[in-house]
C-alpha positions as CSV (number, residue, x, y, z in Angstrom):
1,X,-29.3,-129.9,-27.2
2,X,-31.7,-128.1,-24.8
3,X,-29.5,-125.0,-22.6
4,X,-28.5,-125.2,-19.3
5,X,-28.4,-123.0,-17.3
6,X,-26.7,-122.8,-13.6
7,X,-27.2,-120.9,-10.3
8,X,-24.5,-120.6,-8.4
9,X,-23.6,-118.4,-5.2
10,X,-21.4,-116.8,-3.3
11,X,-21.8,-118.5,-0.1
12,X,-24.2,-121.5,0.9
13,X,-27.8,-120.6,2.0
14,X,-26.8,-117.8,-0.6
15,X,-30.3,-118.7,-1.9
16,X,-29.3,-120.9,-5.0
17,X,-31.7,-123.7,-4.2
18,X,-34.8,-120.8,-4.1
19,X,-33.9,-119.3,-6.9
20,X,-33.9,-122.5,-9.4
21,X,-37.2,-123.4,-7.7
22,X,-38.5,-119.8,-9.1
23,X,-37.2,-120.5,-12.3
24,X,-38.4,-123.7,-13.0
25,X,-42.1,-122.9,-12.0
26,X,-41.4,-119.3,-14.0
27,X,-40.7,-121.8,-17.0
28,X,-43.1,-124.5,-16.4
29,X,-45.9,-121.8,-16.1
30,X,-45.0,-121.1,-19.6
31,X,-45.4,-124.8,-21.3
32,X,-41.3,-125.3,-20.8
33,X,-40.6,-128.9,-20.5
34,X,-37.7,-128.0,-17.4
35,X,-36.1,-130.2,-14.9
36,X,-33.6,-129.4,-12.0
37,X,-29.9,-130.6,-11.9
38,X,-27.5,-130.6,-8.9
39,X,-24.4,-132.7,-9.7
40,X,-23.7,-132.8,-6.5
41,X,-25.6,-132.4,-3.1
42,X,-24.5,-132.1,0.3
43,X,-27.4,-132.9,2.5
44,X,-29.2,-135.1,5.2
45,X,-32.7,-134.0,3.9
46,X,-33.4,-136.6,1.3
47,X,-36.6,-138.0,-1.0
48,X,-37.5,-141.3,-2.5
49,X,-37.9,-141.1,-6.1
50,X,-39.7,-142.0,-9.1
51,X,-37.0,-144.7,-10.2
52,X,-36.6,-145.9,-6.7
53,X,-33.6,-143.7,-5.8
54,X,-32.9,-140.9,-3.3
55,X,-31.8,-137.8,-3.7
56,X,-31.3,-134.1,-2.2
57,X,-35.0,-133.0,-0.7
58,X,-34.5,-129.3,-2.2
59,X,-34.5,-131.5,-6.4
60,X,-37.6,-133.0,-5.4
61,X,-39.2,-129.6,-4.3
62,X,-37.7,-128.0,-7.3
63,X,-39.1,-131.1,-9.6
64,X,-42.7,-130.6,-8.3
65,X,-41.6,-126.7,-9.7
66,X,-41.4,-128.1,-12.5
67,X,-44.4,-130.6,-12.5
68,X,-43.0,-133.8,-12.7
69,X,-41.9,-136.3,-10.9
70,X,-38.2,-136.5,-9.1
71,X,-35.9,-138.6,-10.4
72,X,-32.6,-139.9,-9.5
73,X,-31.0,-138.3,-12.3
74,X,-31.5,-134.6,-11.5
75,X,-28.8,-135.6,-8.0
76,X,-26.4,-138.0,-9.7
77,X,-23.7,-137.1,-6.3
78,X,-25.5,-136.8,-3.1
79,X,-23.3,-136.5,0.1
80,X,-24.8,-137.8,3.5
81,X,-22.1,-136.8,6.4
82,X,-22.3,-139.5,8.9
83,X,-19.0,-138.0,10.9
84,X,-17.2,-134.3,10.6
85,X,-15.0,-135.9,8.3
86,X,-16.9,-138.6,6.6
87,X,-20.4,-139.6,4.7
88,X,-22.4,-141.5,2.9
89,X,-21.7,-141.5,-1.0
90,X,-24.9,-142.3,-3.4
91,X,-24.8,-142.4,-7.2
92,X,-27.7,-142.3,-9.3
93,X,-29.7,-143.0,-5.9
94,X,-28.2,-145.6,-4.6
95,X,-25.7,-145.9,-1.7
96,X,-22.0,-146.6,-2.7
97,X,-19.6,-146.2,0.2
98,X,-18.6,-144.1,3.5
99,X,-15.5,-142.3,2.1
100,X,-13.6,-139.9,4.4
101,X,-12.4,-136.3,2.3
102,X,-9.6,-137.7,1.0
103,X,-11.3,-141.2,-0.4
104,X,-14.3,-139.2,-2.0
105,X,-11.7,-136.7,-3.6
106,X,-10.0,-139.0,-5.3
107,X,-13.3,-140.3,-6.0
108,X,-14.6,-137.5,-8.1
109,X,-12.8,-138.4,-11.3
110,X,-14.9,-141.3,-11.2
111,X,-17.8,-139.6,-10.3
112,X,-18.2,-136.5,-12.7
113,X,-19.2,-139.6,-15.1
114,X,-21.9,-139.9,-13.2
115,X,-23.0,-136.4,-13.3
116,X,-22.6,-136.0,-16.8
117,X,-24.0,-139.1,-17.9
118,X,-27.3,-137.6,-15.9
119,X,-27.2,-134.6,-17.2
120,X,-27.3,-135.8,-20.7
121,X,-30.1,-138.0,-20.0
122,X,-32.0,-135.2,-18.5
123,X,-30.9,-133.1,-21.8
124,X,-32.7,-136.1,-23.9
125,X,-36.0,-135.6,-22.0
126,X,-36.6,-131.8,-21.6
127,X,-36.7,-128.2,-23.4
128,X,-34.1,-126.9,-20.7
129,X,-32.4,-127.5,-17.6
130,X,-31.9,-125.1,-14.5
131,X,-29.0,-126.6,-12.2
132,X,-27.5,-125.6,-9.3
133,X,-24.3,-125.3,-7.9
134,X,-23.2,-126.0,-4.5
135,X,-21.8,-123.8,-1.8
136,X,-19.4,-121.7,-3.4
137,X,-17.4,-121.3,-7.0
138,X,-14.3,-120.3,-5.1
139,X,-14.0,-122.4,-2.4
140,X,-10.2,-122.6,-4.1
141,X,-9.7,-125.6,-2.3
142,X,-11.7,-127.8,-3.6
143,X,-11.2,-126.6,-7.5
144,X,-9.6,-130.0,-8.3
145,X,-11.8,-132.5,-10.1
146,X,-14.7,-130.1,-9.3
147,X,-18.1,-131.3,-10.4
148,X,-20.1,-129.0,-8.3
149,X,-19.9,-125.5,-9.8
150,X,-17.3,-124.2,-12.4
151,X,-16.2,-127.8,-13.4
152,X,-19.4,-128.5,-14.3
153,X,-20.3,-125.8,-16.5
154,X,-17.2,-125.7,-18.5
155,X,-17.8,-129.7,-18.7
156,X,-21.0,-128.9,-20.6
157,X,-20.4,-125.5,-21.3
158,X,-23.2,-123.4,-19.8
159,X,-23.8,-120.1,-18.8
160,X,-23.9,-118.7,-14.5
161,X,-25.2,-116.6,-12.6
162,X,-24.2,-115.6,-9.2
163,X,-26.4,-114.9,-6.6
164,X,-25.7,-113.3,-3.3
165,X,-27.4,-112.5,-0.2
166,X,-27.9,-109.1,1.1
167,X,-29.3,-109.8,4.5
168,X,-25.8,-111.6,5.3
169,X,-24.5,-108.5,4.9
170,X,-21.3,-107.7,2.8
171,X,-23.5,-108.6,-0.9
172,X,-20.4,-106.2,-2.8
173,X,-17.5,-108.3,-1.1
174,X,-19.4,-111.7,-1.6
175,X,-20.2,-110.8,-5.1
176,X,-16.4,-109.1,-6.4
177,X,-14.3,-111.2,-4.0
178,X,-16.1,-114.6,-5.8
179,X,-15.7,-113.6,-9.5
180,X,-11.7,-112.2,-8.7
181,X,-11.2,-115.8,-7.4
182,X,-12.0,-117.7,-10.4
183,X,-10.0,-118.2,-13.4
184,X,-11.0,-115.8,-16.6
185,X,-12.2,-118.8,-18.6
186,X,-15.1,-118.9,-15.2
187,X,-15.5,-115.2,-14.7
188,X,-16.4,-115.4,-18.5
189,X,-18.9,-117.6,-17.6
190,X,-20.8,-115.7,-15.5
191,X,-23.6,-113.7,-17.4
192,X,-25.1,-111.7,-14.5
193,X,-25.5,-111.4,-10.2
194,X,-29.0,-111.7,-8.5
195,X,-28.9,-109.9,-5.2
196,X,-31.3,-111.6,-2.8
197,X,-33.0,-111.4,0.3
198,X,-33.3,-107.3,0.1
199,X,-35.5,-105.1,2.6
200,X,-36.1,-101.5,2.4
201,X,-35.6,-98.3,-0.2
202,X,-34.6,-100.2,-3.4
203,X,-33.1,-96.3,-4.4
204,X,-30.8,-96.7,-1.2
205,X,-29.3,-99.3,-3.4
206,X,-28.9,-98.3,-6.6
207,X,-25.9,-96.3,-6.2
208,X,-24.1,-99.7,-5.1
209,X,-25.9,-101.6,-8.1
210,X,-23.9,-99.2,-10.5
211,X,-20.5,-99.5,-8.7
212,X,-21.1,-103.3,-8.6
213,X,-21.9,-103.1,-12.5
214,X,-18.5,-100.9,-13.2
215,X,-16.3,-102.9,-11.0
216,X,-17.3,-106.4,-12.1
217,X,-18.7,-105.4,-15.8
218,X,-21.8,-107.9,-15.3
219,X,-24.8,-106.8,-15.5
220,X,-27.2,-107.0,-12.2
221,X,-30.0,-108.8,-13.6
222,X,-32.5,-107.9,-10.5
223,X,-32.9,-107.7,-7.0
224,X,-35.4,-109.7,-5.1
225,X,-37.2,-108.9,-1.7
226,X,-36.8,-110.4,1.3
227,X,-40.1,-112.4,1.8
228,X,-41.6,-112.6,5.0
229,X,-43.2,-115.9,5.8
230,X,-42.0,-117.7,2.8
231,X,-41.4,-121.6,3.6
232,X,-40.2,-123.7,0.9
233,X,-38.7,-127.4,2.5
234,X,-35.0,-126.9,3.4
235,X,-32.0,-128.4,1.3
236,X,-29.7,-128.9,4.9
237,X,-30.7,-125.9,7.5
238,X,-33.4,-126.9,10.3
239,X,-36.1,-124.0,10.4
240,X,-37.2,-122.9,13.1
241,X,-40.0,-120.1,12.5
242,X,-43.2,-120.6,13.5
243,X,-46.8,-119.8,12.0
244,X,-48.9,-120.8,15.5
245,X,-51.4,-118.5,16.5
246,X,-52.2,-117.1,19.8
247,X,-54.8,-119.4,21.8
248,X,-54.6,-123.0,22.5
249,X,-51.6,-124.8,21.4
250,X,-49.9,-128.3,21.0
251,X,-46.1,-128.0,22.2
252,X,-43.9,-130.0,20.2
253,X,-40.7,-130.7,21.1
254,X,-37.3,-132.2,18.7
255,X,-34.0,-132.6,19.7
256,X,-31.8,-130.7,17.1
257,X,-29.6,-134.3,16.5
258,X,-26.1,-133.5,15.5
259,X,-27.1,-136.1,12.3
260,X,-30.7,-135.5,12.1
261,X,-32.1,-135.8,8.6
262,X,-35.3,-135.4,7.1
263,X,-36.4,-132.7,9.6
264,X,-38.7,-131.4,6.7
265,X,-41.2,-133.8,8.1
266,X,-42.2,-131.8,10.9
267,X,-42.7,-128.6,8.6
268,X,-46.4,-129.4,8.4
269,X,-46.4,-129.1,12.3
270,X,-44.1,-126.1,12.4
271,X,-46.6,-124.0,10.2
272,X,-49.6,-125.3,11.7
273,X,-51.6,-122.7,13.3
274,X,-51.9,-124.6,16.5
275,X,-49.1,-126.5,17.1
276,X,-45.5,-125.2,18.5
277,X,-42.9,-126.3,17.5
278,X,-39.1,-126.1,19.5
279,X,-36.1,-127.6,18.4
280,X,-33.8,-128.5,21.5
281,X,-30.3,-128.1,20.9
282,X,-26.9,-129.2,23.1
283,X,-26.7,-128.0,26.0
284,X,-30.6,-126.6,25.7
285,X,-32.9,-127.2,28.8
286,X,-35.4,-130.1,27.5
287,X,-38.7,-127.8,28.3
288,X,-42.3,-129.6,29.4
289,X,-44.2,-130.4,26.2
290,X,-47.3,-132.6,24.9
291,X,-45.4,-134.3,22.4
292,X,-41.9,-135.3,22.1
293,X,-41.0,-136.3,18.8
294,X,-37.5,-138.4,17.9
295,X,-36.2,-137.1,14.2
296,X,-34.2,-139.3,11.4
297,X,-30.2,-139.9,11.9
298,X,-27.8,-140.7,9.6
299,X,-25.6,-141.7,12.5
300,X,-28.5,-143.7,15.0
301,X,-26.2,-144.7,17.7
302,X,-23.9,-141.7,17.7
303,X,-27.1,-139.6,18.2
304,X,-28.5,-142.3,20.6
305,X,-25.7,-141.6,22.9
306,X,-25.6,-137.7,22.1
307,X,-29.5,-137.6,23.5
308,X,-28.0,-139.4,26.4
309,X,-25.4,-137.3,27.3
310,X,-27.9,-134.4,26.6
311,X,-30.6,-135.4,29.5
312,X,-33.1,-137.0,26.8
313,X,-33.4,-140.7,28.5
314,X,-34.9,-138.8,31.8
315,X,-36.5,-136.7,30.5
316,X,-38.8,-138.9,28.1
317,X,-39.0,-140.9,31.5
318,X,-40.4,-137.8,33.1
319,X,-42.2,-136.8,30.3
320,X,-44.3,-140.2,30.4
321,X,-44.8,-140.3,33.7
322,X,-46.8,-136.7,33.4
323,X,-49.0,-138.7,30.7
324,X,-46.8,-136.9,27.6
325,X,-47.0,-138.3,24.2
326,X,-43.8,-139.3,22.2
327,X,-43.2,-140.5,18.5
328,X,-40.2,-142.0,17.0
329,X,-39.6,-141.4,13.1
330,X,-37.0,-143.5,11.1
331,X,-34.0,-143.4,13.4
332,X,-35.9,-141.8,16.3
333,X,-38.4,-145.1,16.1
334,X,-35.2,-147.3,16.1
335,X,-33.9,-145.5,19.2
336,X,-37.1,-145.7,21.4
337,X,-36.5,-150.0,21.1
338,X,-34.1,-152.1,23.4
339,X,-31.0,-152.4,21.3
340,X,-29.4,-150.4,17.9
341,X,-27.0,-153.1,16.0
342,X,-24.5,-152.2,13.7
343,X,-22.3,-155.4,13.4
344,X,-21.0,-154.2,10.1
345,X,-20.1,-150.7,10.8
346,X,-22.8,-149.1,8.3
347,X,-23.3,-145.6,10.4
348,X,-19.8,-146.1,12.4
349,X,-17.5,-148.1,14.2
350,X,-19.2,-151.7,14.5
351,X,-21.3,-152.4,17.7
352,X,-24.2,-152.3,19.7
353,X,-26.0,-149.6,21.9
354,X,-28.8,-150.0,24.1
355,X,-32.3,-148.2,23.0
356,X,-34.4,-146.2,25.6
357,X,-36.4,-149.2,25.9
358,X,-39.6,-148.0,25.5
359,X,-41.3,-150.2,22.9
360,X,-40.0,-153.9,22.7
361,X,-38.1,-153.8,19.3
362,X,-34.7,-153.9,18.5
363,X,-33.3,-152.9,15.1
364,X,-30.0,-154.4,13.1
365,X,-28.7,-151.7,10.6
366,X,-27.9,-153.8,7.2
367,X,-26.3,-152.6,3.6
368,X,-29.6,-152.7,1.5
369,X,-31.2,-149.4,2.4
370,X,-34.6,-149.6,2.1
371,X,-36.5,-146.7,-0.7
372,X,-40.3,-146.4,-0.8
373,X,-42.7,-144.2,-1.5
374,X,-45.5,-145.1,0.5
375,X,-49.3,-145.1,0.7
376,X,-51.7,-146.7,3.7
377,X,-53.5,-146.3,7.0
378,X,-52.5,-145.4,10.2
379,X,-54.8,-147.5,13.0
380,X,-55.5,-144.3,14.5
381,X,-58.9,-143.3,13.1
382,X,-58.3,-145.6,9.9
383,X,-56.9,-142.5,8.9
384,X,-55.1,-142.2,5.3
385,X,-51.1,-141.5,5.0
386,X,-48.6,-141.1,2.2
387,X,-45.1,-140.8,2.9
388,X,-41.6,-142.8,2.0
389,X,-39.4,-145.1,3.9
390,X,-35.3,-144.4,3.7
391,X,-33.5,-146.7,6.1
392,X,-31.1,-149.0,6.2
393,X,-32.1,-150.9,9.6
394,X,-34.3,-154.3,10.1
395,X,-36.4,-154.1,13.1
396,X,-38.3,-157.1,15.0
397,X,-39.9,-158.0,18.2
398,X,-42.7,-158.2,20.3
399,X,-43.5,-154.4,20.0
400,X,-44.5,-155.1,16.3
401,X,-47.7,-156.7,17.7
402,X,-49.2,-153.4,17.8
403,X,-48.4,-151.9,14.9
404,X,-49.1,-148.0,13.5
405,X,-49.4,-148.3,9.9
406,X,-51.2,-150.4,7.3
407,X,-49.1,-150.4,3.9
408,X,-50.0,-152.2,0.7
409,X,-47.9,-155.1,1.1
410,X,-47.3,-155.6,5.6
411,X,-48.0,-153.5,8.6
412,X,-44.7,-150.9,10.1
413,X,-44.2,-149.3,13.1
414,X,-45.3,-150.0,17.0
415,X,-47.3,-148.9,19.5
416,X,-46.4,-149.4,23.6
417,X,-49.1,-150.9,25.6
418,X,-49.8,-148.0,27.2
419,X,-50.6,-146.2,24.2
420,X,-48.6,-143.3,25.1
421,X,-45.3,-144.2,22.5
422,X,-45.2,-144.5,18.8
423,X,-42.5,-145.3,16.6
424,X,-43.1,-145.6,12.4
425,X,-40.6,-145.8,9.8
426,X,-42.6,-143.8,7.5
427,X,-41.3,-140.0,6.6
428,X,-43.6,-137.6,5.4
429,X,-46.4,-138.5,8.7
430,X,-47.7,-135.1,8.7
431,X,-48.2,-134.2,5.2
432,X,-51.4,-136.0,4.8
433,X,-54.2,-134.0,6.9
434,X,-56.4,-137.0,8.0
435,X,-53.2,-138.5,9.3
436,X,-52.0,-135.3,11.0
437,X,-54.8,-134.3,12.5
438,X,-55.4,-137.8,14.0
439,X,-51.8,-137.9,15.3
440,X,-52.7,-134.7,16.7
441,X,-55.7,-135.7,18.2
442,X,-53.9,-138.7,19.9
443,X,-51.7,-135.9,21.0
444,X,-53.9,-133.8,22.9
445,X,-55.0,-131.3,20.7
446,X,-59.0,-131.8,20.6
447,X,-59.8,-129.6,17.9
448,X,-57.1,-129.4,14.7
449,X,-57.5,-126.4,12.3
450,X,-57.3,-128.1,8.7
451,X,-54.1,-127.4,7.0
452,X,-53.8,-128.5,3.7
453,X,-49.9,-128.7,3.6
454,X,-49.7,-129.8,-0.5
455,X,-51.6,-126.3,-0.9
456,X,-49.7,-124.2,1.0
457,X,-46.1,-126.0,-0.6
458,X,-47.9,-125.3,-3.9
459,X,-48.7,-121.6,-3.2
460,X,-45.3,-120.5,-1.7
461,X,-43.9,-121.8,-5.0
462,X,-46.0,-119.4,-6.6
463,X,-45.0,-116.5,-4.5
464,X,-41.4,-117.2,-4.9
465,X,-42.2,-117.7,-8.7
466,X,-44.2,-114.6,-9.2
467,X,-41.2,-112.5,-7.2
468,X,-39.0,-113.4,-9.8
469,X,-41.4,-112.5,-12.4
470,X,-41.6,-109.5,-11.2
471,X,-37.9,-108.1,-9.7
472,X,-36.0,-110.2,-12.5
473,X,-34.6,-109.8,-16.2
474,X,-36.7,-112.7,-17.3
475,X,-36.1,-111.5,-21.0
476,X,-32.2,-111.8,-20.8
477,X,-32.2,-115.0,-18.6
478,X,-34.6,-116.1,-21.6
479,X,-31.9,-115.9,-23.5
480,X,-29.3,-117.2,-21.8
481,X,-31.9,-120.4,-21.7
482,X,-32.1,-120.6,-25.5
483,X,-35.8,-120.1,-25.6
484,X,-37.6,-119.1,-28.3
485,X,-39.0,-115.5,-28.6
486,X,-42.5,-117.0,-28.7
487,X,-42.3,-118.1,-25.1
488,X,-43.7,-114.7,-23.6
489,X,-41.8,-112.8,-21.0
């Protein structure tokens, strides 16, 4: 059997997610046959994958890592919150039920079969496995039928390590206060702390890094920088740095939904060179901009009425009437129709909600969710797209007359009359640079620097990879992995 290995942290956004994505491009580098593993996923940023399933957007990232293809088994359990207390459950990529806490607690005898019948699959196909944990080991709470962290590993019996975040503040408190909460047979477990996210005098620190290794005997097995600029696609979190340049520039503007999902497909905008990029949250003045773009939602009407209450319906209104460009993705493109219908209650309590009525579609949400990966044309410029469709609404009407996209098997999407709104089911829009920079053409920008986005994902894997080739005990964590001591260090 192939080692395991899991990452787990002290808090979320600890850096877990990063850090497997290192590792697995550290091993694959090397000729490792590696895949990621998260048993289970909270998260509205999803992928299609290879088998036709979905799963958390951070495994796919980490599977390209690893140079293969994502697969449904490396997120057996991924949660999509539709309400504060509710979400979307989907097993082995498919959607299962909306089960409150409670439900999906009681659930997770059941579903720990799940992950473990994954995770011995994956153990079949590859030379190791780097999996990560979610949010925290001692969220006490939720220790119960855990198959997220520490229930995990003893289930298959794998080694941790604990990483903590230093620019949070309070790394010695996250990292002591963690391992005193868990039970001996966990603290056991844990085989060594990464400290991440650290700026400055690495001697400032050492004194701590000695205390840390008395008080806790682990051993700290490195310390990696804060990297400036690094942009690897988001598990959960919207980003909202920018990369544009001084000079002429496309303002973009997204409301920050309170169910947005898939907000990684505006990244390729965001670190475009010429393009700004705001996301508008509640109670946020809606600014002037050349292009107003309508995210994903795993809760379409909910967010539909949130954007109303917000200003949004006005201010598209406004926004038109100036000669302003908008574009609907997924849930955004459902919105910008006459009417949302859920008669069955797929996103929430069962009804109807009118759309902003600015392209002549209307859209009833139904249980088969729809998973592609996609390839085509968009009628801009005959210009080539890739991307992948996750949805779970039907759309029809007039508006479908003027379609954006050619696929392989039927057209998707509309355009108004006017020209001036555009609505597409198809996630991933920007990635492709003909595509993007046509969009962006249509959008007002004359001019678009090329951007090769695949490149630039590919090379801030690198960096991350080479930091922990450099700041980390690859030799012990080696080890830990079972690898032979002909795989070079």
């Amino acid at each position: 059997m192939p080692t395991t290995l899991m990452i787990q942290g002290t808090t979320s956004d600890a850096g877990k997610s990063t850090l497997v994505t290192a590792l697995c491009r550290v091993l694959y580098r090397r000729g490792v046959r590696v895949a990621p593993f998260k048993p289970q996923n909270m998260a509205l940023n999803s992928a299609v994958t290879v088998d036709g399933g979905e799963i958390g957007r951070a495994q796919a990232v980490q599977a390209r890592a690893c140079g293969i293809e994502p697969h449904s088994d490396m997120n057996p359990i991924l949660l999509k919150p539709n309400s504060d207390t509710g979400a979307q459950v989907i097993v082995h990529g498919r959607a299962l039920a909306n089960l409150d806490a409670q439900q999906y607690h009681a659930y997770k005898r059941i579903a720990r079969e799940a992950v473990l019948c994954s995770h011995a699959r994956l153990c079949e196909r590859y030379d190791a496995i780097i999996a990560e944990g979610a949010g925290s080991p001692a969220e006490i709470n939720l220790r119960d039928n855990d198959i997220a962290n520490m229930g995990f590993a003893e289930a298959v019996d794998c080694p941790v390590l604990l990483i903590a975040d230093i620019d949070r503040g309070g790394v010695f408190a996250h990292l002591v206060g963690t391992l005193e909460l868990l039970s001996e047979s966990e603290r056991a477990r844990v085989q060594g702390m990464v400290i991440n996210r650290f700026r400055g005098d690495l001697s400032l620190l050492e004194p701590g890094l000695r205390w840390l290794k008395w008080r806790t005997r682990k051993p700290v097995l490195g310390v990696l920088p804060y990297l400036d600029g690094l942009h690897i696609e988001a598990e959960d979190a919207i980003a909202t740095h920018n990369t544009a340049s001084e000079g002429q520039l496309l303002q973009v503007i997204v409301p920050a939904l309170p169910r947005i999902s898939n907000h990684t497909d505006f990244d390729p905008l965001r670190l475009h060179p010429q393009v700004n990029v705001r996301y508008v949250g509640p109670g946020e003045t809606i600014p002037s901009a050349d292009l107003f773009v309508l995210p994903g939602s795993k809760s379409v009407r909910a967010d539909l009425e949130w954007l109303r209450t917000q200003g949004w319906e006005s201010a598209l209104r406004r926004h038109l009437r100036y000669g302003g460009k908008v574009i609907g993705v997924c849930g955004g493109f459902q919105m910008l129709g006459n009417e949302v219908h859920d008669p069955l209650g797929i996103e929430g309590p069962a009804g109807s909600s009118r759309g902003f009525a600015l392209l002549d579609i209307e859209t009833v949400l139904q249980p088969a969710k729809q998973l592609h990966n996609r390839t085509g044309q968009l009628y801009l410029e005959n210009a080539a797209v890739t991307g992948y469709e996750i949805h779970a609404g039907v759309t029809s009407g007039p508006g479908l007359s003027r379609p954006v996209l050619r696929l392989s098997d039927r057209a998707d999407g509309a355009m108004s009359e006017d020209g001036l709104v555009l609505g597409t089911y198809l996630h991933g829009l920007f990635e492709n640079s003909a595509a993007r920079d046509a969009l962006l053409r249509w959008a007002g920008l004359a001019r678009p620097t090329p951007l090769e986005y695949g490149q630039l994902r590919e090379a801030m894997i690198d960096r991350l990879a080479d930091a922990v080739e450099k700041h980390l005990d690859l030799r012990r964590i080696f080890e830990l992995i079972g690898l032979p001591e002909t795989v070079p260090v």
